[in-house]
C-alpha positions, 0 to 999 in steps of 0.5 A: 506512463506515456508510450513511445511517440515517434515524430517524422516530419509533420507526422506522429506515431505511437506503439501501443494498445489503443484502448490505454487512450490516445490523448498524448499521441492527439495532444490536444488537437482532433481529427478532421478524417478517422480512417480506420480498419480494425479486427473484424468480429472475435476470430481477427481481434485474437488472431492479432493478438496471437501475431502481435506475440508471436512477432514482438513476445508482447502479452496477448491483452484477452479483448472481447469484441463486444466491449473492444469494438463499442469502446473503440468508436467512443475513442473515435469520437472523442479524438474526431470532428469530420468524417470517420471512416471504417473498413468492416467485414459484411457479417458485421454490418448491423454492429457498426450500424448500431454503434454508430448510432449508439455514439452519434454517427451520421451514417451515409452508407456503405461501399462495397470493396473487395480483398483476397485473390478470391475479391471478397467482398467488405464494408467501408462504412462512410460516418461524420460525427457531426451530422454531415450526410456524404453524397452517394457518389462519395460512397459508391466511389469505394465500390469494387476497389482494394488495397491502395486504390480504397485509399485512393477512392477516398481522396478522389472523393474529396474525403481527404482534407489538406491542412488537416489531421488524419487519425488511425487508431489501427493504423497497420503498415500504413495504408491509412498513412499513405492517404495523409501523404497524398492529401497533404494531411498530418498522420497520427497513427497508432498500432499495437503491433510494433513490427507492423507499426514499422512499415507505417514509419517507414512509408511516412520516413520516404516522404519525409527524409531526415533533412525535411522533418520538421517534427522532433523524435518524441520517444524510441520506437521499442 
């Protein structure tokens, strides 16, 4: 049975656990960008499962970061042809590596941001799906940024593609929608937390009010 799918303009989301598959919130078509920030390591993937509980009264689904993980990048990869993007703890590092390998990635390298008050430092790992090499200064432009200037560094480096579709298959509250906003693309965001996946809306329903919105309610948000 399909999950609720929410139209805003010329953006969709969709409530749910990724892993179940995508395909009805893509319908057919593939990403040009995947940027992504999934649970790092075990601790983080239990830890939102536990809010996703404690926020909606959901069951927590018991994933494994060794089977999550590997099947999340053939989820990527299915639904994407252009570069993929993916923010990642440092400790983590030779996982992503090796996926990517394992699925075919070309990977150019790694910027190096920052988050928390004490600015610790993480991984954006910068992947195409079809062997095209980002330049250097692409990469470096992720180094020392946090938040909302990380997504800005992506379209300031031209990763950014109007026109095109951005996928997130853990899309959060919205960082990655901000980024579809700025570059003229069309967002297709999924989240297992329903809360959390209401402040995405809401980003995209202020860039697209209800006079504007070309694309029809698909389903009800739970």
């Amino acid at each position: 049975m399909s999950l609720p799918l929410v139209g805003v303009g010329p953006h969709v989301l969709r409530h749910g656990d990724a892993l179940d598959g995508i395909e009805d919130l893509m319908d057919g078509e593939r990403a040009s960008l995947c940027y992504t920030d999934p649970p790092w390591g075990q601790g983080l993937l239990s830890g939102f499962e536990t809010i996703n509980n404690r926020d909606t009264g959901a069951s927590k689904p018991g994933h494994r970061y060794d089977d999550f993980m590997p099947r999340l990048f053939g989820l990527i990869v299915r639904n994407t042809r252009g570069w993929v993007i993916m923010e990642y703890g440092e400790r983590w590092e030779s996982d992503i590596r090796r996926w990517a390998a394992e699925f075919d990635l070309t990977h150019s390298g790694i910027g190096y941001a920052v988050y928390g008050g004490k600015l610790r430092r993480h991984h954006i790992h910068v992947m195409h799906t079809h062997g095209r090499i980002a330049r250097s200064s692409q990469v470096r432009a992720f180094d020392d940024t946090s938040g909302l200037r990380t997504i800005q560094a992506a379209r300031d480096a031209g990763f950014g593609l109007s026109g095109g579709v951005l996928l997130d298959p853990c899309c959060g509250m919205g960082y990655s929608a901000r980024l579809a906003l700025m570059t003229g693309m069309r967002f297709r965001g999924n989240e297992l937390n329903a809360k959390r996946l209401g402040k995405t809306r809401a980003i995209l329903e202020d860039a697209n009010p209800p006079r504007s919105r070309r694309a029809p309610v698909l389903g009800r948000m739970p």
